[in-house]
N, C-alpha and C positions, 0 to 999 in steps of 0.2 A: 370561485377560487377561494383556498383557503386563507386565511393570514401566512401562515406559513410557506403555502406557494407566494405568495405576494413579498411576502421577505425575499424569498430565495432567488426571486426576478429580480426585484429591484437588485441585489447583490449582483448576480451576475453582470444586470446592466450597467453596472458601476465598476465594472472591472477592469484594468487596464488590458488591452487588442492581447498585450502579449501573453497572460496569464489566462484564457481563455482556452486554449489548449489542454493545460492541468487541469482547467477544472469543467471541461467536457468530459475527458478522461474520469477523475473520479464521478460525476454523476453517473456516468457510466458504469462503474465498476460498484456504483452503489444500486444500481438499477437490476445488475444482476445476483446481487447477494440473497441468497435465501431466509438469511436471519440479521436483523440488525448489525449494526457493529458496537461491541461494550466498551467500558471505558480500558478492559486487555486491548485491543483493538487499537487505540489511541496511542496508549500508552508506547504499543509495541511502534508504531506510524512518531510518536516522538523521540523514542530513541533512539530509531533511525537516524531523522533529522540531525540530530545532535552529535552522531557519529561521526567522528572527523579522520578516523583512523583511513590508510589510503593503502592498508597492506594487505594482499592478497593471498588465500593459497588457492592449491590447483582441487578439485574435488577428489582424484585420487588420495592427495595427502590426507584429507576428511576420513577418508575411507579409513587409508592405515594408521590414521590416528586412534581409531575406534577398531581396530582389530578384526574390520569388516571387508569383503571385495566385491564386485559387481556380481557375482551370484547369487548371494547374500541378499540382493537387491528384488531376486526374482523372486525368493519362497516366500 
């Protein structure tokens, strides 16, 4: 085993029951990835986080915001 696998046990095994979930999920989601993830990648996963706004639109308004319609979507 590596050091690195050996960090990343001992982490999990230190994780509280409840965050075990997330972070199956992302191993997961890292296990499929084709190319690492860069520090865009983070960056984009922290301003996520950090978003607090709770306002929604519909994805049609998306659409006619940009002058676009579900056809558009085909070609």
């Amino acid at each position: 085993m590596t050091i690195l696998q050996d960090q990343a046990i001992k982490l999990v095994l230190n994780l509280p029951t409840e965050k075990l979930p997330s972070a199956i999920d992302y191993l997961q989601y890292l296990a499929v990835q084709p190319t690492p993830l860069d520090d865009y990648d983070y960056q984009l996963a922290r301003e996520a986080d950090e978003d607090t706004d709770t306002e929604t639109i519909s994805f049609d308004e998306v659409l006619a915001g940009c002058g676009l319609t579900y056809d558009d979507l085909h070609d």
